[in-house]
ZARO-412043 format. One record per residue (C-alpha): residue number from 1; x, y, z. Coordinates in nm, 3 decimals. Layout:
 num       u       v       w
 NUM       X       Y       Z
...
// end
This chain:
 num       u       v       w
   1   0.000   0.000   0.000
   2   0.123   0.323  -0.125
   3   0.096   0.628   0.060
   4  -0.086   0.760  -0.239
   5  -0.357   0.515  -0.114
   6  -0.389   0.684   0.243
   7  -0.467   1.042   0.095
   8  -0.713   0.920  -0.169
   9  -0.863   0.734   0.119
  10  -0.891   1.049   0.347
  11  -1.067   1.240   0.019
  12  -1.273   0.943  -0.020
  13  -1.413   0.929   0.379
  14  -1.417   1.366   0.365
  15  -1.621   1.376   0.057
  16  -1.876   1.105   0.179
  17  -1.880   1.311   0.499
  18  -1.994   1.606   0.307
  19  -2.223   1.407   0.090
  20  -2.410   1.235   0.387
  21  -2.423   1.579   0.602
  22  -2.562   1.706   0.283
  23  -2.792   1.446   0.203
  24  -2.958   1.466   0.541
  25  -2.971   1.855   0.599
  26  -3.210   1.869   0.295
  27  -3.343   1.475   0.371
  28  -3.484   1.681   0.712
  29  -3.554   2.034   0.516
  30  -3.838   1.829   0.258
  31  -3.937   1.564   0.508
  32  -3.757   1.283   0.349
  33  -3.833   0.889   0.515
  34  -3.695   0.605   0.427
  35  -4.026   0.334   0.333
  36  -3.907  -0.004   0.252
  37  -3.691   0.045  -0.048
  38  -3.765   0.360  -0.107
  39  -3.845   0.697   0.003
  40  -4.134   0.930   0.080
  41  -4.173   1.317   0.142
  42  -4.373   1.493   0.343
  43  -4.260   1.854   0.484
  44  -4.431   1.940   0.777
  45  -4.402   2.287   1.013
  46  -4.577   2.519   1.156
  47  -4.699   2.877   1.097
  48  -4.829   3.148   1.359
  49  -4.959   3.510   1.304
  50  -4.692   3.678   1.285
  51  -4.535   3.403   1.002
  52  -4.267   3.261   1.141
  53  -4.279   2.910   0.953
  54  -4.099   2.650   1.196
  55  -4.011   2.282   1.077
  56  -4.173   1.985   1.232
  57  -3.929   1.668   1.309
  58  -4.090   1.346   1.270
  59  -4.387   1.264   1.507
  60  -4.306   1.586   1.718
  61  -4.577   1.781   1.806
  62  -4.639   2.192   1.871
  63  -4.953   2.429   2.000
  64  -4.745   2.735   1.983
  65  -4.443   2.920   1.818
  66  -4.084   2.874   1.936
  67  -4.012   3.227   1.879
  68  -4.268   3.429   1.968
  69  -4.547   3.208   2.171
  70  -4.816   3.208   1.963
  71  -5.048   2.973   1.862
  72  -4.971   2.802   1.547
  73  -5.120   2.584   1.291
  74  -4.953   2.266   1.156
  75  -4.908   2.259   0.809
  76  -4.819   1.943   0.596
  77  -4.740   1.975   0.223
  78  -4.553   1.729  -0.070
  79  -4.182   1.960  -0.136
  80  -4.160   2.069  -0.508
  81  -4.006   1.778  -0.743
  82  -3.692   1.980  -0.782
  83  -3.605   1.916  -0.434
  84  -3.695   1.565  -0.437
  85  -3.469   1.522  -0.746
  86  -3.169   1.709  -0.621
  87  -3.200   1.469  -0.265
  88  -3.136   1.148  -0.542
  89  -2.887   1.322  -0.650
  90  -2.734   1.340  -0.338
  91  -2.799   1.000  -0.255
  92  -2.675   0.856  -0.547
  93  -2.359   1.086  -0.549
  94  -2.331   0.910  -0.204
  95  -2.372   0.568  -0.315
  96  -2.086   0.650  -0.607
  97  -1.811   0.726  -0.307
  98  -1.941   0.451  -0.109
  99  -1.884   0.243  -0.418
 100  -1.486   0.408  -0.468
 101  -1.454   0.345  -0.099
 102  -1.510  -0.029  -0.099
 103  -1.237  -0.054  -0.401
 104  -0.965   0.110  -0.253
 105  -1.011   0.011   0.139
 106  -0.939  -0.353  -0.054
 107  -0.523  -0.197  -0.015
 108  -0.525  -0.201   0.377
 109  -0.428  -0.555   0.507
 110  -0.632  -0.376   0.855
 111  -0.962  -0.422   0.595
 112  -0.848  -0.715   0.418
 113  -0.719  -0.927   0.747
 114  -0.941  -0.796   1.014
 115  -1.200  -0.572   0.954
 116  -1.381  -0.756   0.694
 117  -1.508  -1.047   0.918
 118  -1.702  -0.781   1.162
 119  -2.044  -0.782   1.114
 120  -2.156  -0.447   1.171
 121  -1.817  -0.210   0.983
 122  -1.857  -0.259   0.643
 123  -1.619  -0.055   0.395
 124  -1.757   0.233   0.439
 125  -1.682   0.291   0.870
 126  -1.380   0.044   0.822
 127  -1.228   0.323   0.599
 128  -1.350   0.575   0.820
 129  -1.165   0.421   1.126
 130  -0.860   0.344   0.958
 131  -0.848   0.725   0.811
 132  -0.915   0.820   1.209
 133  -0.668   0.542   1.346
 134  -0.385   0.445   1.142
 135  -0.164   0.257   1.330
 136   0.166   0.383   1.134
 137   0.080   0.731   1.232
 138   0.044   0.696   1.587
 139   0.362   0.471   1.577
 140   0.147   0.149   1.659
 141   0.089   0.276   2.033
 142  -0.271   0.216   2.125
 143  -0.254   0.449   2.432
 144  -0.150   0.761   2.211
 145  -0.448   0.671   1.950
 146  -0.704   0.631   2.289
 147  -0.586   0.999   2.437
 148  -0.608   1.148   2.103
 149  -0.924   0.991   2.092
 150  -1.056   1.041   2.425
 151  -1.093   0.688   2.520
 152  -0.849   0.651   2.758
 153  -1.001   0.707   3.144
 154  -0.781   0.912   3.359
 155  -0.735   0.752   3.704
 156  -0.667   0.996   4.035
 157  -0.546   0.993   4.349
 158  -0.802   1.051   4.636
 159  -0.578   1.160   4.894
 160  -0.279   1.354   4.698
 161  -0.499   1.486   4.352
 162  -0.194   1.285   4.130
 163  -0.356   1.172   3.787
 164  -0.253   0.895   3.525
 165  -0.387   0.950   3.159
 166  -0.273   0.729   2.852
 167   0.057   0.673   3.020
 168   0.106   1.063   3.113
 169   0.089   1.168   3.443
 170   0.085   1.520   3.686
 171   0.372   1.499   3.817
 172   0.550   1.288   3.549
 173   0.569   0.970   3.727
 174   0.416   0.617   3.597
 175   0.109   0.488   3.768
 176   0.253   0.190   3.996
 177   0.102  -0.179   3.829
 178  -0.094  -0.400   4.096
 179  -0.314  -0.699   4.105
 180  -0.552  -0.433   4.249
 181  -0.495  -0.199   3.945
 182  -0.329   0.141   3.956
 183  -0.099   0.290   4.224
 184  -0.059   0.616   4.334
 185   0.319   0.673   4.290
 186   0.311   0.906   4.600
 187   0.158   0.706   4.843
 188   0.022   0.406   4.760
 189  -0.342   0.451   4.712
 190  -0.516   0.312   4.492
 191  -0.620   0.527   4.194
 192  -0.981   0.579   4.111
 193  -1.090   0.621   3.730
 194  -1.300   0.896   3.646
 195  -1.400   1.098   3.299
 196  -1.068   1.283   3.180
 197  -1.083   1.680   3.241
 198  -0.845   1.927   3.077
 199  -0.730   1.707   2.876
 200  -0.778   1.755   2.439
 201  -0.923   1.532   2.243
 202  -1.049   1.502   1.871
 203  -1.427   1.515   1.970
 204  -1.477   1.399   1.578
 205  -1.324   1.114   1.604
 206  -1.443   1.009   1.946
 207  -1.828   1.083   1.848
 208  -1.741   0.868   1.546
 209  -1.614   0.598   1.769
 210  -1.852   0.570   2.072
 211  -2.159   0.701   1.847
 212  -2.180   0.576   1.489
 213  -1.957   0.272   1.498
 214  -2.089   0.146   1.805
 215  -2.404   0.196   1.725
 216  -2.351  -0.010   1.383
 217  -2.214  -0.286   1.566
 218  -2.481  -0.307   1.826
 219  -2.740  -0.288   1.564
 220  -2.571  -0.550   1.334
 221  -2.612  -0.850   1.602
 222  -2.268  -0.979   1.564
 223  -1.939  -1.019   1.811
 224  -1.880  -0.730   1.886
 225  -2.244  -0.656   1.983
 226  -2.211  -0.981   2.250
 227  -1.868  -0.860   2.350
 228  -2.070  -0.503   2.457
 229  -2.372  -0.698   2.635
 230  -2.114  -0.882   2.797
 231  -1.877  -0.637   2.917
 232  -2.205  -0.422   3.021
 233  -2.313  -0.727   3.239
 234  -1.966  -0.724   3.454
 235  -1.951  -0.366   3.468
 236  -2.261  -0.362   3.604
 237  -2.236  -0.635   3.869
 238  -1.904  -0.444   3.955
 239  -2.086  -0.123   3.997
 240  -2.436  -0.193   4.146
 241  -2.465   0.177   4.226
 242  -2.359   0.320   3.915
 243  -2.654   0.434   3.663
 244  -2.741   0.294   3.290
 245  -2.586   0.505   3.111
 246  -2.256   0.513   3.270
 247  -2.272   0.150   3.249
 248  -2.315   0.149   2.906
 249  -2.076   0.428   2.816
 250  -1.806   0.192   3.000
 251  -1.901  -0.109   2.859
 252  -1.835   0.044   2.490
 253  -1.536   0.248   2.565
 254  -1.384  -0.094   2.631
 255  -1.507  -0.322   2.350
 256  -1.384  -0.022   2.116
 257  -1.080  -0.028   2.336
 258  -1.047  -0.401   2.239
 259  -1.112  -0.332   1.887
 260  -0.813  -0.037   1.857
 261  -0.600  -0.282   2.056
 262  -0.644  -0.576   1.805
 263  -0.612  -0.324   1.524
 264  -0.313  -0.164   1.587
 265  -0.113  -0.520   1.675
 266  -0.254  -0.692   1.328
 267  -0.104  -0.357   1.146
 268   0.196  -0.410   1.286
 269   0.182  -0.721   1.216
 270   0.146  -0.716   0.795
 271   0.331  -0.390   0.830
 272   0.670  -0.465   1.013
 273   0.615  -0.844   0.996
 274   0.642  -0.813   1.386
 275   0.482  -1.154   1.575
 276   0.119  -1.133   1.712
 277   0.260  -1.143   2.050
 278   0.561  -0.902   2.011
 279   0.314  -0.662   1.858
 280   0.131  -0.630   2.130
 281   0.379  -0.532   2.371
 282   0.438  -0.277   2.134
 283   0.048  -0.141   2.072
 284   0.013  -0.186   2.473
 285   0.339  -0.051   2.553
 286   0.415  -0.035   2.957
 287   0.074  -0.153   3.017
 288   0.108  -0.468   2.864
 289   0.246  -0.690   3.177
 290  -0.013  -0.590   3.400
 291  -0.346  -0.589   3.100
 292  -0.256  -0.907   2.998
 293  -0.308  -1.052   3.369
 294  -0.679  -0.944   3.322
 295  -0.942  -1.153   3.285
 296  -1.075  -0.957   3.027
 297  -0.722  -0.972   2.821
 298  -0.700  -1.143   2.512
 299  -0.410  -1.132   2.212
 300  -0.557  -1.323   1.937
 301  -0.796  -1.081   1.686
 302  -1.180  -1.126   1.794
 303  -1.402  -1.191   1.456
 304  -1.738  -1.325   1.338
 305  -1.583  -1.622   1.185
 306  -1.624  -1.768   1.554
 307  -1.999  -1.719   1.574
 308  -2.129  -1.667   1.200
 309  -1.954  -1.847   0.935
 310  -2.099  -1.725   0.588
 311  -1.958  -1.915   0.387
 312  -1.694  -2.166   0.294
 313  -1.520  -1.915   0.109
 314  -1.564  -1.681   0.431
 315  -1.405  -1.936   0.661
 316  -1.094  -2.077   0.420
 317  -1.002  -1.672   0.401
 318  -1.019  -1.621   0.736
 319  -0.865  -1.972   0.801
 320  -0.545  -1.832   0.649
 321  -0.505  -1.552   0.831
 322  -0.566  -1.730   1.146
 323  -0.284  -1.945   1.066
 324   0.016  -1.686   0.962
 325  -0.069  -1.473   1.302
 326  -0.039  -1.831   1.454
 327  -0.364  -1.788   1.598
 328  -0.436  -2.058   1.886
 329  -0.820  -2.082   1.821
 330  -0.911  -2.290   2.148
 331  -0.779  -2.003   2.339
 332  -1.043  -1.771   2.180
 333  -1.353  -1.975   2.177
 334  -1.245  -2.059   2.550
 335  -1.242  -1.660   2.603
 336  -1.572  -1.606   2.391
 337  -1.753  -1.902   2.610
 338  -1.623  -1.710   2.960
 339  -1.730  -1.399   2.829
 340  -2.100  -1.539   2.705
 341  -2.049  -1.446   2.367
 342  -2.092  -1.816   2.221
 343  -2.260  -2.113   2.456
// end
């Protein structure tokens, strides 16, 4: 792969950006919904005295104007053809890049060796994440990619106030390792994690991460989506007193975690021709003697091909790459059955 391949790549995701954003700004301005295979419009807003027209979103509801508080009456009316068109247009202009996407991702051995067998990336967010994350550029540590990203939780000390983010600190001084987790450096005490303040992040690329990949995997049923349910389960038996939504939040942060982790050592990997195992002492850096004594730890790459074969040619592809990382597949089906992902 070329680096020529990297920049057309980053055009490729930024165009489709601008497409999409496009697409549904006016999808939203003409009432566009999506009906089977096809689409339907309907604008709908309302209108009070003094003619302030405000737009309706779908099944919302309004007795009186937003800007001036006066009654208002709900008006519902087909957009002129010219808009419908131009929203085709747009949707078709994204299915073109969508189309140049899935032909060029095809040069990163990250799609070809690792992405591909996730239900729930497709080429489209694959590209996107390896545009966000490319291991090369963050020189293959996972810890620099997760600050950058804002994945990374930043533990503190209660007594003394000392912090340890991404493998920075406050006062410049490593977190101490335990069986009991982080070490205050200072004195001892055990470090608390908590949401990361002051600290700059690319809020892009996290929202892309936590939001709309997430989300897709979730929503496609597969590993991953198991691996989520899972980790939610233990975080939440951990953390009785904690509420939903910090449950969840934590319970993604680390399956993405996962994913980055597994990532970054397979592009190392096909990149430097480094083993599976070195590579992650690389990707993991200082972190790696004390993460992989937890239970949750686990080197080999974490695919569908353990839970939802496709097809023969499916599993012979994957079956390769499985054997040149020297992949010991016992040890993950032995890790998917602890974690509940497969029975």
């Amino acid at each position: 792969m070329s680096e020529k391949n990297l920049v057309y790549l980053k055009d490729l995701v930024r165009f489709r950006d601008d497409v999409v954003k496009l697409r549904v700004s006016l999808g939203n301005r003409i009432g566009a919904k999506k009906n089977g295979s096809g689409w339907v419009f309907l604008k709908r807003y309302t209108i009070c005295k003094n003619k302030h027209a405000v737009l309706l979103k779908e099944d919302e509801k309004r007795d009186r104007c937003p800007l001036c508080g006066e009654p208002v009456q709900v008006v519902e009316e087909t957009p002129s053809n010219e808009l419908i068109q131009r929203f085709y247009d747009l949707l078709k202009q994204q299915e073109t890049v969508e189309g140049l996407l899935a032909g060029v991702i095809t040069q990163f051995p990250e799609f070809t060796n690792f992405l591909a067998f996730i239900r729930g990336i497709g080429p489209a967010n694959a590209a996107r994440l390896i545009v966000y994350a490319f291991p090369p550029q963050f020189g293959y540590n996972a810890n620099k990619f997760r600050s950058y990203a804002g994945l990374a939780v930043m533990f503190q000390c209660p007594k003394c106030g000392y912090w340890y983010y991404a493998g920075k600190s406050s006062n410049g001084k490593p977190a101490t390792p335990s069986k009991e987790g982080w070490l205050c450096p200072v004195d001892g005490t055990k470090l608390i994690g908590t949401a990361a303040k002051n600290v700059p992040y690319n809020r892009e690329v996290k929202t892309f991460l936590l939001g709309i990949l997430a989300n897709n995997l979730m929503m496609a049923g597969g590993v991953y989506s198991k691996i989520i349910k899972s980790f939610k389960e233990d975080v939440a038996a951990k953390h009785p007193d904690w509420p939903k939504l910090r449950v969840q939040r934590t319970a993604t942060r680390k399956a993405i975690s996962l994913l980055i982790s597994q990532l970054f050592a397979i592009s190392l990997y096909y990149r430097e021709g480094v083993p599976l195992h070195k590579a992650y002492e690389v990707v993991l850096g200082k972190e790696y003697k004390i993460l992989k004594e937890h239970e949750d730890f686990i080197e080999a790459p974490i695919t569908d091909y353990y839970v939802d074969i496709k097809s023969d040619k499916y599993k012979a592809k994957f079956e390769k790459v499985v054997e040149e990382l020297g992949i010991d597949k016992n040890e993950v089906i032995t890790w998917l059955k602890k974690k509940k992902v497969i029975q």
